[in-house]
DRENDRENPA-684637 format. One line per 5 residues: for each residue x, y, z of C-alpha. Coordinates in nm, 4 decimals. Layout:
N
X:Y:Z ~ ...
//
This chain:
454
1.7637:-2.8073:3.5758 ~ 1.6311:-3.1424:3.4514 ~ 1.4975:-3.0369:3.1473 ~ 1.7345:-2.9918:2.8128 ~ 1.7813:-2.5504:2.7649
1.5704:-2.4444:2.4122 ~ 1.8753:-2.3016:2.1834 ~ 1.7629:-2.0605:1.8894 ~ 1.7551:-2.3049:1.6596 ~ 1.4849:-2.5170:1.8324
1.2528:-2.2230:1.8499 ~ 1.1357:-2.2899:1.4913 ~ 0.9456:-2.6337:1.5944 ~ 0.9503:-2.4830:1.9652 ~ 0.5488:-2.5332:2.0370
0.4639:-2.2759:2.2632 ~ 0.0857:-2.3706:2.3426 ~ 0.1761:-2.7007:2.3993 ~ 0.3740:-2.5875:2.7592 ~ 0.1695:-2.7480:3.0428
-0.0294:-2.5567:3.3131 ~ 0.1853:-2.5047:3.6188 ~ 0.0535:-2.7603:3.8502 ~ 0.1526:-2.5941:4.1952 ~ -0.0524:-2.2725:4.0377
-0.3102:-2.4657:3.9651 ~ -0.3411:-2.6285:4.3279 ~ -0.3504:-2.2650:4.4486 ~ -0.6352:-2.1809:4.2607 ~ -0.7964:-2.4618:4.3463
-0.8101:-2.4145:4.7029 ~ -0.9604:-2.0571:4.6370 ~ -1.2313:-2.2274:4.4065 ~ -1.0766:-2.0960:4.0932 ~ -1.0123:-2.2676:3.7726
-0.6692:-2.2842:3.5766 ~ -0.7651:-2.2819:3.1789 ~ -0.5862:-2.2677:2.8490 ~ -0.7696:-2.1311:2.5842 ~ -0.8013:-2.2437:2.2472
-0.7663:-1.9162:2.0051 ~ -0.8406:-2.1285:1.7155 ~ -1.1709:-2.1457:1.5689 ~ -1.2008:-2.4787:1.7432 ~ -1.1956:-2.3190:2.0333
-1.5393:-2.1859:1.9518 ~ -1.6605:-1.9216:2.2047 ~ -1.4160:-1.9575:2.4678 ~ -1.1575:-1.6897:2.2986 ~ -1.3982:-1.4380:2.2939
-1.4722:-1.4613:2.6465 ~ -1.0696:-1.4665:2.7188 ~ -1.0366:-1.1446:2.5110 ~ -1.3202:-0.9331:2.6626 ~ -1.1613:-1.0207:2.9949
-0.8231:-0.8468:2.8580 ~ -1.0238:-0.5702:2.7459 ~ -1.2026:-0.5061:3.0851 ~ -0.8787:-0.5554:3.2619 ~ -0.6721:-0.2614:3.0288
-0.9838:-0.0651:3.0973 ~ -1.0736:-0.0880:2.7039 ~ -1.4028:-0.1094:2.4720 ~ -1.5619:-0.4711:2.4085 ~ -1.3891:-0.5488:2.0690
-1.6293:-0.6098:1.7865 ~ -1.6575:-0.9844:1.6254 ~ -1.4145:-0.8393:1.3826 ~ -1.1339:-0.7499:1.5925 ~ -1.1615:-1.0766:1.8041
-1.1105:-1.2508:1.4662 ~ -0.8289:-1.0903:1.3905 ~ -0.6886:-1.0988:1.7969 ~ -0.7896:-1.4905:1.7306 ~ -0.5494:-1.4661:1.4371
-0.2555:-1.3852:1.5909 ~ -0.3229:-1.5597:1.9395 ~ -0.2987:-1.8986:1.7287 ~ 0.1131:-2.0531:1.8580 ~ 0.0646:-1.8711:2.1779
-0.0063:-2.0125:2.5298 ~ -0.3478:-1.8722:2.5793 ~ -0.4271:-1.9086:3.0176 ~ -0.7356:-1.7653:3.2037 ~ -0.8404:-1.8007:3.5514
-1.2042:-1.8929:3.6003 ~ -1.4628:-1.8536:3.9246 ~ -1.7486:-2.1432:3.8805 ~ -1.9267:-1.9419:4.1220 ~ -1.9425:-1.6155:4.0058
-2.1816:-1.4192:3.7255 ~ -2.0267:-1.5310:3.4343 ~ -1.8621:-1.8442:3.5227 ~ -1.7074:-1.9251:3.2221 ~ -1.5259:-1.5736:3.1722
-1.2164:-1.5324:3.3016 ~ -1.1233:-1.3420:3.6333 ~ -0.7909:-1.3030:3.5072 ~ -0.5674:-1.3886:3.2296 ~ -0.2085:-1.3904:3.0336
-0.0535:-1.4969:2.7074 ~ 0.2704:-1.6241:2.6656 ~ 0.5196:-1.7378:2.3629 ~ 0.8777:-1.8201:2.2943 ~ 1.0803:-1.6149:2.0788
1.4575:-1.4553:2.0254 ~ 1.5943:-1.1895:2.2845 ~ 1.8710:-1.0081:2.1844 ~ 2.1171:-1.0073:2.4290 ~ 2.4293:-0.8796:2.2914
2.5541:-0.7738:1.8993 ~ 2.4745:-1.0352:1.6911 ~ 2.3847:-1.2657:2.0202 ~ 2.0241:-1.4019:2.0935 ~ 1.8809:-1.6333:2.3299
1.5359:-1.8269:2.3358 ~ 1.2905:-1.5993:2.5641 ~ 0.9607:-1.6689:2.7320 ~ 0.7560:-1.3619:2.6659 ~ 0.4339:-1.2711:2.8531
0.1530:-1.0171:2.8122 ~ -0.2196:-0.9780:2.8619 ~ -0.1524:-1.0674:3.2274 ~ -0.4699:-0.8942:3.3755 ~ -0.6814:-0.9762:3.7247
-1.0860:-0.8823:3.7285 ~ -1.0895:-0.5826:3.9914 ~ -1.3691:-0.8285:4.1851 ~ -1.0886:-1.0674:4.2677 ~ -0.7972:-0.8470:4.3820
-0.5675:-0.9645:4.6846 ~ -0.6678:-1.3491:4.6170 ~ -0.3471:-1.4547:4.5153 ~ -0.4452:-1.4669:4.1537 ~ -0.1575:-1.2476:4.0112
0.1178:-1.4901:4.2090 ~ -0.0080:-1.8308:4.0717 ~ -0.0315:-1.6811:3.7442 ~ 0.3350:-1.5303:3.7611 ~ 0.5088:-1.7786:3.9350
0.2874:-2.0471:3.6986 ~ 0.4218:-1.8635:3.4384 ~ 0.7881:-1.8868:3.5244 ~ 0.7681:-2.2370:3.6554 ~ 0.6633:-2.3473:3.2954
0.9268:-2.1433:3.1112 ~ 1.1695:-2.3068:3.3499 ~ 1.0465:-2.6733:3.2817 ~ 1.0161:-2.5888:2.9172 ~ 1.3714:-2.5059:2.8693
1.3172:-2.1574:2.8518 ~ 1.6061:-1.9795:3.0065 ~ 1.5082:-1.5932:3.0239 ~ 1.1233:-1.4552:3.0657 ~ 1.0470:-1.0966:2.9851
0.6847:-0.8794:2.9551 ~ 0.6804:-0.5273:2.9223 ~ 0.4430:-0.3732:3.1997 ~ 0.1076:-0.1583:3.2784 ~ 0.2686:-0.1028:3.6332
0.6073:-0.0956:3.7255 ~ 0.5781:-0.1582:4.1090 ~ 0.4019:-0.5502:4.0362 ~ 0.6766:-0.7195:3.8524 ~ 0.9820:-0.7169:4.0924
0.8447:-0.9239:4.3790 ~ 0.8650:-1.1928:4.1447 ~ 1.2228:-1.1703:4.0154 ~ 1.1582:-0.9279:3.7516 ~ 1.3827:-0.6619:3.6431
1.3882:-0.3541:3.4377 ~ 1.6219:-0.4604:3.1824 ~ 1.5760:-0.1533:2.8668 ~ 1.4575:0.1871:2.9593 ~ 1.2633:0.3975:2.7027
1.2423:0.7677:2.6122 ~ 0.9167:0.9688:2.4960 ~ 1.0092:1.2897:2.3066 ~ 0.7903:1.5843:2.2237 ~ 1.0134:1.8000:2.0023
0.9257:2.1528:1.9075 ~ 1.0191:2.1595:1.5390 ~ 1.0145:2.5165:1.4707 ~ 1.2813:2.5241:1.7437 ~ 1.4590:2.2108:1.7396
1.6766:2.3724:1.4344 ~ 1.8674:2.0975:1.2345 ~ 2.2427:2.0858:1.2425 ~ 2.2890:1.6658:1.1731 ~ 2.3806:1.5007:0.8183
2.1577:1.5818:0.5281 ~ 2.2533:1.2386:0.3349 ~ 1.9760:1.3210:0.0757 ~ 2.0846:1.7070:0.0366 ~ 2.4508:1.5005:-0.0042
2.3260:1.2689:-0.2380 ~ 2.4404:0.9539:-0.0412 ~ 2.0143:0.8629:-0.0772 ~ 1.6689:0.9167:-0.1216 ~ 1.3173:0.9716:0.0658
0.9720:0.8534:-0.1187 ~ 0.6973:0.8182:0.0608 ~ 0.5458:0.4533:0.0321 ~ 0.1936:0.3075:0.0740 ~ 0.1021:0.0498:0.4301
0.1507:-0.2485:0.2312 ~ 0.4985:-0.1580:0.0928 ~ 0.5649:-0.0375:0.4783 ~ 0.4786:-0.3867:0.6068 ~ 0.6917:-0.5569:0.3916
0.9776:-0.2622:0.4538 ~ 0.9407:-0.3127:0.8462 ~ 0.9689:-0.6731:0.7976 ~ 1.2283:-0.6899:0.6784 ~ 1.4370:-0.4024:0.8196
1.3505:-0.5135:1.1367 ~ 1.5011:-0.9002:1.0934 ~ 1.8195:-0.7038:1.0451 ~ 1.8700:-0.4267:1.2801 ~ 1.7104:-0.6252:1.6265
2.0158:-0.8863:1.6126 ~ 2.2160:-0.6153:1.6611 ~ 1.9972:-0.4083:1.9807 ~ 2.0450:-0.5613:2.2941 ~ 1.6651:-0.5554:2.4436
1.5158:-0.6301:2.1164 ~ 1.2440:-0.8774:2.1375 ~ 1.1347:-1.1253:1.8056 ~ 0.8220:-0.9859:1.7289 ~ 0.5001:-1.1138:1.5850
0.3474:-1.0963:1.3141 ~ 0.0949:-0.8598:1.4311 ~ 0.3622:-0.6420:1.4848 ~ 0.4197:-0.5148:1.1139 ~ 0.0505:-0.5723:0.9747
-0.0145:-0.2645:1.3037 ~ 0.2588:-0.0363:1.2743 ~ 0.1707:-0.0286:0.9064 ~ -0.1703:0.0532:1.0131 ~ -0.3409:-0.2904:0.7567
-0.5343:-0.4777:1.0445 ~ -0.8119:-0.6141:0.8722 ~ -1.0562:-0.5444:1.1724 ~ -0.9360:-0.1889:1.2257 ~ -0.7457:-0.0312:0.9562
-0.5656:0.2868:0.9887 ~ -0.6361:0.5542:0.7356 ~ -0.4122:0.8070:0.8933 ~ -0.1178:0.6180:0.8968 ~ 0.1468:0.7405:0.6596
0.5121:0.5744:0.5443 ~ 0.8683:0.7152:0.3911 ~ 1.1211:0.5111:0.2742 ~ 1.4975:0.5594:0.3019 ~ 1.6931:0.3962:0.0359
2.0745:0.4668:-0.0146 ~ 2.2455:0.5691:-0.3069 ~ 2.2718:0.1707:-0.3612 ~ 1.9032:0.1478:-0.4194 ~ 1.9204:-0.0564:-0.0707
1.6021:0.0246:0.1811 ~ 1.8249:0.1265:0.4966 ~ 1.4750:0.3065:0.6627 ~ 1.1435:0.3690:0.7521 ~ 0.9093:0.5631:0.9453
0.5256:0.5600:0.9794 ~ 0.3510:0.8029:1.0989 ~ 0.0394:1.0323:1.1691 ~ -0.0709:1.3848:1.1996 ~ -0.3197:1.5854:1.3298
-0.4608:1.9116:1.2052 ~ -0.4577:2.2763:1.4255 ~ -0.7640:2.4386:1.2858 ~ -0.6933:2.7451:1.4229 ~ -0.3340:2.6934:1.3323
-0.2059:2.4666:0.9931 ~ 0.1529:2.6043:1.0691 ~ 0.0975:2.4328:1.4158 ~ 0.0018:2.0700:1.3458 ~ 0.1192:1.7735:1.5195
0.3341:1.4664:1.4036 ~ 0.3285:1.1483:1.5717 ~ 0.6124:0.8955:1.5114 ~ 0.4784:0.5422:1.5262 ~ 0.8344:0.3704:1.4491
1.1354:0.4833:1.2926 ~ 1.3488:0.1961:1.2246 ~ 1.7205:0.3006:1.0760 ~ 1.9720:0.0205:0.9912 ~ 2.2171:0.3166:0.9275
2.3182:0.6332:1.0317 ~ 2.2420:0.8422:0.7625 ~ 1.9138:0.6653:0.7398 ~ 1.8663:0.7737:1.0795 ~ 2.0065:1.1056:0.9800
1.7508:1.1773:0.7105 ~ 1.4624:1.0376:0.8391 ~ 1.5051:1.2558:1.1540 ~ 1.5351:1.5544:0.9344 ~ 1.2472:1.5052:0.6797
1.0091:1.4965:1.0181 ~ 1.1457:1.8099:1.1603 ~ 1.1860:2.0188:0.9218 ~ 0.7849:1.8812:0.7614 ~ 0.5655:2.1719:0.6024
0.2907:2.2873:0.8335 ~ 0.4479:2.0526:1.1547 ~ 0.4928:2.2381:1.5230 ~ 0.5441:1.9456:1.6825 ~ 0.6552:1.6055:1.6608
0.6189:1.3218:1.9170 ~ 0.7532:0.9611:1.9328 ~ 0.7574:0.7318:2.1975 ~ 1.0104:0.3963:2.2650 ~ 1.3422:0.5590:2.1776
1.6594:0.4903:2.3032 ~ 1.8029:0.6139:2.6549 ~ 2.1007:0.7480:2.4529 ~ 1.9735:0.9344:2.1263 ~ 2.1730:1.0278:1.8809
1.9094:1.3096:1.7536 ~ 1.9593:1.4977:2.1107 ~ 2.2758:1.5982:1.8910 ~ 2.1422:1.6681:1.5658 ~ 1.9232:1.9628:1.6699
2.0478:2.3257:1.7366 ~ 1.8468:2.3519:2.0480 ~ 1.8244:2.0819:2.2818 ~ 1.5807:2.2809:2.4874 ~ 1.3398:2.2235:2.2114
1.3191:1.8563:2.3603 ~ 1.1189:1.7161:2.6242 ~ 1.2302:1.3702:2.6891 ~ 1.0531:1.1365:2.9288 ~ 1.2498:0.8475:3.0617
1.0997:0.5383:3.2309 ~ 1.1336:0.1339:3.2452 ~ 1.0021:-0.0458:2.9647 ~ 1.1636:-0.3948:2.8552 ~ 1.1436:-0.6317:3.2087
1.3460:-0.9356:3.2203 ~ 1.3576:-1.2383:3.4511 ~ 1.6466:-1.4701:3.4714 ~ 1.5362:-1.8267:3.5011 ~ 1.8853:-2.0281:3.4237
2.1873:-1.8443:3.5548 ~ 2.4348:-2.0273:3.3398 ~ 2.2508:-2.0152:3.0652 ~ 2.1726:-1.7025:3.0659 ~ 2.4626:-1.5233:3.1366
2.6794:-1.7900:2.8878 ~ 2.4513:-1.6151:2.5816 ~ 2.5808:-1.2592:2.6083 ~ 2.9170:-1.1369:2.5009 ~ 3.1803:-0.9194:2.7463
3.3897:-0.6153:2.6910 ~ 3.6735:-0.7393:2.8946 ~ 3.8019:-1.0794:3.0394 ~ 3.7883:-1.1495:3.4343 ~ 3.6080:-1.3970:3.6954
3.3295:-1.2957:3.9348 ~ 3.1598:-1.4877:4.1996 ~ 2.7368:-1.4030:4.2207 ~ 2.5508:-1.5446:4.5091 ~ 2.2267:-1.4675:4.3723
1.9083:-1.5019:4.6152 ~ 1.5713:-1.5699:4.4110 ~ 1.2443:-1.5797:4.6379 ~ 1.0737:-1.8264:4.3928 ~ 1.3294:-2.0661:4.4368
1.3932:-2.0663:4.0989 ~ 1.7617:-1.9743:3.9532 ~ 1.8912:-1.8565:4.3225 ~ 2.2525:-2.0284:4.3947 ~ 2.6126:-1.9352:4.3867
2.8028:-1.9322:4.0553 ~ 3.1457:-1.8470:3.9140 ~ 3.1728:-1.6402:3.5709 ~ 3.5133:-1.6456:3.3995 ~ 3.5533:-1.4788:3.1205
3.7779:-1.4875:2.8615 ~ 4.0106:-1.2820:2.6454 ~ 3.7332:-1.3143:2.3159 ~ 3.4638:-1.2191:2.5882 ~ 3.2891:-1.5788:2.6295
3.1957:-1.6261:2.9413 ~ 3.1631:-1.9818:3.1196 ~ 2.9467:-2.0200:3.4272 ~ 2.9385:-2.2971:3.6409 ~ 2.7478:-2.3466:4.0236
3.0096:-2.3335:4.3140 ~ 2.9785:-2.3857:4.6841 ~ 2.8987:-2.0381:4.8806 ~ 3.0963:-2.1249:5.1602 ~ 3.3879:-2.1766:4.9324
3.4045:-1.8454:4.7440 ~ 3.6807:-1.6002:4.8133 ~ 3.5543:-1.2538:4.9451 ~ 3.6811:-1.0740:4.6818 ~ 3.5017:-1.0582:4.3227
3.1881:-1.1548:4.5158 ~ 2.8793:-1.0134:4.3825 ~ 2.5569:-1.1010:4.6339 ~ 2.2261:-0.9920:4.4476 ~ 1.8901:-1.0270:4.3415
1.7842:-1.2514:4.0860 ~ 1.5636:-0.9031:3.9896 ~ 1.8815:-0.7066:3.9840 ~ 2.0755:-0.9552:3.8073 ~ 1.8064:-0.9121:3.5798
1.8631:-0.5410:3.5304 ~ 2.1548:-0.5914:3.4844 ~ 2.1617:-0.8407:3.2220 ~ 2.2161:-0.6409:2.9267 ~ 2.4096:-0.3511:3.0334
2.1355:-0.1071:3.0450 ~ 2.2270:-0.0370:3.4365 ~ 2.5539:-0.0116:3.6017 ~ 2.6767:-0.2394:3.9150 ~ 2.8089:0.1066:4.0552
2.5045:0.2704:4.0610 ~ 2.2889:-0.0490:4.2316 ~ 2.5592:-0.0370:4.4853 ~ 2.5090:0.2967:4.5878 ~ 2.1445:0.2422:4.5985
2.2003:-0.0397:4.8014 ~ 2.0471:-0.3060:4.6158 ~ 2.3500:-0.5309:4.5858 ~ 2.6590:-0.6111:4.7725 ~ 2.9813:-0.5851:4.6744
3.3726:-0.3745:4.6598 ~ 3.4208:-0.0677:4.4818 ~ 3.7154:-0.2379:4.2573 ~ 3.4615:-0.5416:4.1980 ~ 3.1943:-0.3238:4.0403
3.4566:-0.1360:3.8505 ~ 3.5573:-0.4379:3.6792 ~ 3.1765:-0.6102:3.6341 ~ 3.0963:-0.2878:3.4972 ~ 3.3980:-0.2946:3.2376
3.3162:-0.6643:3.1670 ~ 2.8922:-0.6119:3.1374 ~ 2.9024:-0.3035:2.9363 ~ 2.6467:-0.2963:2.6306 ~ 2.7624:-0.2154:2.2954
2.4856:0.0089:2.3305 ~ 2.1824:0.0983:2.5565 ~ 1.9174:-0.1628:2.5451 ~ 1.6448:-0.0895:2.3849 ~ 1.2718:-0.2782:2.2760
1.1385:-0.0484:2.0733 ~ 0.7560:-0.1771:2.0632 ~ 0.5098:-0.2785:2.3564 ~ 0.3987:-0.6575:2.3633
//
């Protein structure tokens, strides 16, 4: 790779609109009479956003957003790579067919370990131009850009899971939805605020905005899957977007005996008329830096006045609350992919995480793109850094050979998945004592998790 690898440090002055169109995508669309666009989200850009965001709308199957709401969308498009594809000779010729956003920002990879990430969303095609080969020049034209740009990882979280993998995509972080009965649930965790080790208040959006702010900076350098998020991020999960504020939303702040905000959790419920004893909480976020913020934050939504049930949504794989109830058959936990990653520099890549033990492995890794495929030796050593440097595939000793995907080297990534269980599903090739040991070396301090949609 000719280009120079973005470290963490660059992404401050990284300038992620300024990444070029990928020119082999755009010589695909051309032959299929199809434009390759950026779009200008400032107000420069005049009516050209607008178009780009009704196309996102149609293509999430969503309402036209009002001049408000595209303001505010323009707001926080501004620093992203804004991309549409265009058909001169349909209807509305200066609409997009098909579209996707894209931006660098900090992956957390391992405790206290980040890497620079190319993340992508609003990737939509028009229904009217299915099976044209839109999707794969905007994909791969993705990729090919993070690639050149220095970008060493991609990732996108995903409408439908069955799209992503053809194009070395991964599923990287599961997630869990809960619906919890609470009259059931009974509550046998810590009661830190019974204890006296803190305190609950509840706390109005703009004191939840700043809270998640800066809660969040700490805890995601420490959650492999975590992805840096935008701005947008805190103004909506404390419900203050300008073009579509939400009055329902509700905060409670955790704060140790210290005086030290350690939690949060927003919030919103909905009446039973023909039951107040039976009305629903929904958990937007509940962030915990701690475990007895965890603890009490937990408890003050399941043991609520007048709440039956509680739901949340982008929890862990491995919740500690499954342990803090009485009755565990008072949950009804959904599991299912969520955080997709995509390799793009081998090396780099797997140089940015941490191990659990020390060792050498051999992957011959096969990516259909052509784009981080090759063979390459991993030693790691006894502080768990791990070197990784391109060898010749005729060369390699059979054993400690791991031959994969660049998808399931993906999945693999951050520990979320074990090399024991791909090998029995047949999706990678390698010795029972080889796994063992990749296993021991890749597991995560804790199960990946990205705990919001982008």
């Amino acid at each position: 790779m000719s280009t120079p690898i973005v470290s963490t440090s660059d992404l401050a002055t990284f300038d992620s609109a300024a990444v070029p169109l990928d020119e082999t995508s755009r010589a695909a669309l051309a032959e299929r009479g199809l434009g390759y666009v950026t779009v200008d989200p400032s107000e420069e850009g005049g009516e050209s956003f607008a178009r780009w965001s009704e196309a996102v709308n149609r293509g999430f199957l969503g309402e036209r957003s009002t001049p408000e709401q595209i303001e505010s969308w323009r707001t926080r498009a501004v620093g992203s790579r804004v991309v549409g594809v265009t058909d001169p000779a349909g209807a509305l010729p200066e609409q997009p067919v098909a579209t996707v956003q894209s931006w660098a920002a900090e992956l957390t990879v391992d405790d206290g370990r980040t890497i620079p990430s190319w993340g992508i969303s609003a990737v939509t095609v028009s229904s009217t131009h299915r099976r044209r080969g839109i999707a794969r020049a905007l994909l791969g034209g993705e990729l090919r850009a993070a690639r050149d740009a220095g970008l060493p990882i991609a990732g996108l979280t995903v409408s439908e899971a069955t799209i992503y993998g053809r194009y070395g995509f991964g599923p990287a972080a599961g997630a869990t939805r809960w619906r919890i009965d609470a009259r059931r649930a009974g509550w046998v965790g810590p009661q830190p605020v019974r204890d006296g080790r803190g305190r609950l208040d509840p706390v109005e959006r703009e004191a939840v905005q700043s809270d998640l702010r800066e809660l969040f900076g700490r805890i995601r350098v420490t959650r492999p899957g975590e992805f840096e998020p935008e701005e947008a991020f805190f103004v909506g999960f404390s419900g203050l977007n300008p073009a579509k504020p939400d009055l329902k939303l509700r905060g409670v702040r955790y704060t140790d005996a210290a005086g030290v905000t350690r939690g949060v959790i927003t919030y919103r419920m909905s009446e039973n008329m023909e039951d107040y004893r039976s009305s629903t909480m929904d958990v937007d976020l509940l962030l915990a830096e701690t475990t007895d913020a965890y603890a009490a934050l937990w408890h003050y939504a399941l043991t609520h006045d007048l709440v039956g049930t509680v739901n949340a949504g982008e929890l862990s794989t491995d919740e500690p609350l499954r342990w803090m109830v009485e009755d565990q058959r008072a949950l009804r936990v959904t599991e299912s992919d969520h955080h997709w990653l995509r390799i793009l520099d081998v090396p780099h890549a797997l140089a940015a995480r941490g191990y659990r033990t020390s060792g050498a492995f051999v992957l011959d890794v096969v990516d259909p793109l052509g784009i981080a495929g090759g063979t390459f030796r991993l030693e790691i050593d006894d502080d768990g850094n791990g070197v990784v440097t391109p060898v010749d595939a005729t060369a390699t000793p059979g054993e400690g050979v791991v031959r994969l995907g660049i998808s399931e080297l993906s999945s693999l990534y951050l520990g979320g998945v074990s090399s024991r269980t791909l090998l029995a599903a047949g999706r990678i090739e390698t010795d029972d004592a080889t796994a063992a040991r990749f296993d021991a070396a890749f597991a995560a301090v804790r199960p990946p998790l990205l705990s919001y949609w982008y």
